[in-house]
C-alpha positions in Angstrom: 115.3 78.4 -66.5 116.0 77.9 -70.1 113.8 76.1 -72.7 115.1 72.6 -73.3 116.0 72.2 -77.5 113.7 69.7 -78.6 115.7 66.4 -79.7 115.0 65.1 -83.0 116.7 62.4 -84.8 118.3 62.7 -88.1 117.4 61.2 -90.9 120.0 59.5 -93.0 120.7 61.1 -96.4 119.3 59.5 -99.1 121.4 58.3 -102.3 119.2 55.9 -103.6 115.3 54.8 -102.8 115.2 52.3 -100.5 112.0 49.5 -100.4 109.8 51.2 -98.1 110.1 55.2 -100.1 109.8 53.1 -103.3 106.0 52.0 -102.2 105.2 55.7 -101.4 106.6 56.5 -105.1 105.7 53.6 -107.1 101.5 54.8 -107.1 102.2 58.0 -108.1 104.3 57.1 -111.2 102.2 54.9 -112.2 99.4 57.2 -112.0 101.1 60.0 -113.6 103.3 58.7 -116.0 102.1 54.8 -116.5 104.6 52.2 -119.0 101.7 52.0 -121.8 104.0 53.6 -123.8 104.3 52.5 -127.8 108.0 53.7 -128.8 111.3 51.9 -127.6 111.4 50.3 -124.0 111.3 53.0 -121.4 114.4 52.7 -118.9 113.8 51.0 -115.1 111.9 54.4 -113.3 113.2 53.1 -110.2 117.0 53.4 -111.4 116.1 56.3 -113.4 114.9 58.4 -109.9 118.0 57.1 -108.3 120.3 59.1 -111.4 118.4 62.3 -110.5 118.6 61.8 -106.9 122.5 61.3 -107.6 122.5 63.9 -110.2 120.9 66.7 -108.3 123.1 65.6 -105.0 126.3 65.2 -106.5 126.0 68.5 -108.6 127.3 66.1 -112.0 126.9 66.7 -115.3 123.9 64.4 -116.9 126.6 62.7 -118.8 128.4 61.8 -116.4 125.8 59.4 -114.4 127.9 56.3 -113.3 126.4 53.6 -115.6 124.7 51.5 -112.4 121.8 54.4 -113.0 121.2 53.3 -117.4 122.2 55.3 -119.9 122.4 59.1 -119.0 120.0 61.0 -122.0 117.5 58.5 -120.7 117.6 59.3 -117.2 117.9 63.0 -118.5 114.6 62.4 -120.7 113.3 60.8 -118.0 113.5 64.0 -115.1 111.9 66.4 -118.3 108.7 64.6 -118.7 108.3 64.0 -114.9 109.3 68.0 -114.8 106.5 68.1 -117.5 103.8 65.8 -116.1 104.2 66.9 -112.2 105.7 64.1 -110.8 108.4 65.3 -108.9 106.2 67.9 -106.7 103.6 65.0 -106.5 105.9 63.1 -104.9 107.9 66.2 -103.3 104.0 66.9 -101.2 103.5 62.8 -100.6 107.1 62.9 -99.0 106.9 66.0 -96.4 103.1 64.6 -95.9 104.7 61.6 -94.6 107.7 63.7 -93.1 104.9 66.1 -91.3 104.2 63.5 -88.8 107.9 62.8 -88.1 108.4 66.3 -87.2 111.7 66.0 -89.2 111.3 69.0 -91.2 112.7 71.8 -89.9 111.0 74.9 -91.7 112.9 77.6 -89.9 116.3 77.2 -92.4 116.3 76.3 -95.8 118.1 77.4 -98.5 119.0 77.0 -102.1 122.7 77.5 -103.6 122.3 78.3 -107.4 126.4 78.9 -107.9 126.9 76.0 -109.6 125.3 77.1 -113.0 126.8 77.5 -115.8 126.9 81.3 -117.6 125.3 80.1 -120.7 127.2 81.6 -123.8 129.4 83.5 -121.4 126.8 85.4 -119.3 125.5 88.9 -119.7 127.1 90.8 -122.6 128.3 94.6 -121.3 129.6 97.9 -122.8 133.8 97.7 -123.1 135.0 98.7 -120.2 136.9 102.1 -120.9 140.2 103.5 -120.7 140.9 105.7 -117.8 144.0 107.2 -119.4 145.5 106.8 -123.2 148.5 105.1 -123.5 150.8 105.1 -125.9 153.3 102.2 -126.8 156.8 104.4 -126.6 157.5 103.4 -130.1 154.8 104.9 -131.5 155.4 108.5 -130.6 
């Protein structure tokens, strides 16, 4: 008799950080990246995760942020000095810790599309391509 597929509900997809992620989240920004800052007014982190959430979903350019999220080179500085201080993989191990026990995670298919880059300054620079045969315009024989 064949093995019975194990039934496992799916989890919505997430947009935007709802209440109960947000307490899982909150501790570790604070510990990592605390508001005791001394230059201008640092943007809302909650609304600022919610732009890279939509940001890396969506696939947008940073510029493009719908305006809900702040001001888009703040949520952009924002993602480089959690990229910097580790905040994102801290919170990337709290959220499979809490996913582990779910079972939700499927580790047996994963996968990462990189297609959407951009070819910075037009890619790889190659030799000309050459010319199989010469030809001449008719007018210039």
């Amino acid at each position: 008799m064949a093995r019975q597929k194990r039934k496992v509900k799916r989890l919505p997809t997430i947009w935007e950080v709802d209440d109960e992620l947000w307490k899982t989240i909150q501790p570790i920004l604070t510990e990592l990246d605390p508001s005791s800052w001394t230059g201008r007014d640092r943007i809302d982190p909650r609304a600022a995760l919610n732009g890279i959430i939509y940001q890396m979903r969506s696939g947008c350019q940073w510029n493009h942020l719908p305006k809900s999220f702040g001001d888009d080179s703040s949520v952009h500085r924002t993602f480089q000095r959690w990229i910097k201080k580790g905040v994102l993989e801290r919170i990337w191990a709290a959220l499979i810790e809490s996913c582990e026990e779910l079972g939700g995670v499927d580790w047996q298919w994963q996968s990462a599309d990189g297609a959407m880059g951009k070819a910075r300054l037009g890619g790889t620079l190659s030799a000309p391509t050459p010319r199989i045969v010469r030809k001449m315009a008719p007018s210039a024989v």
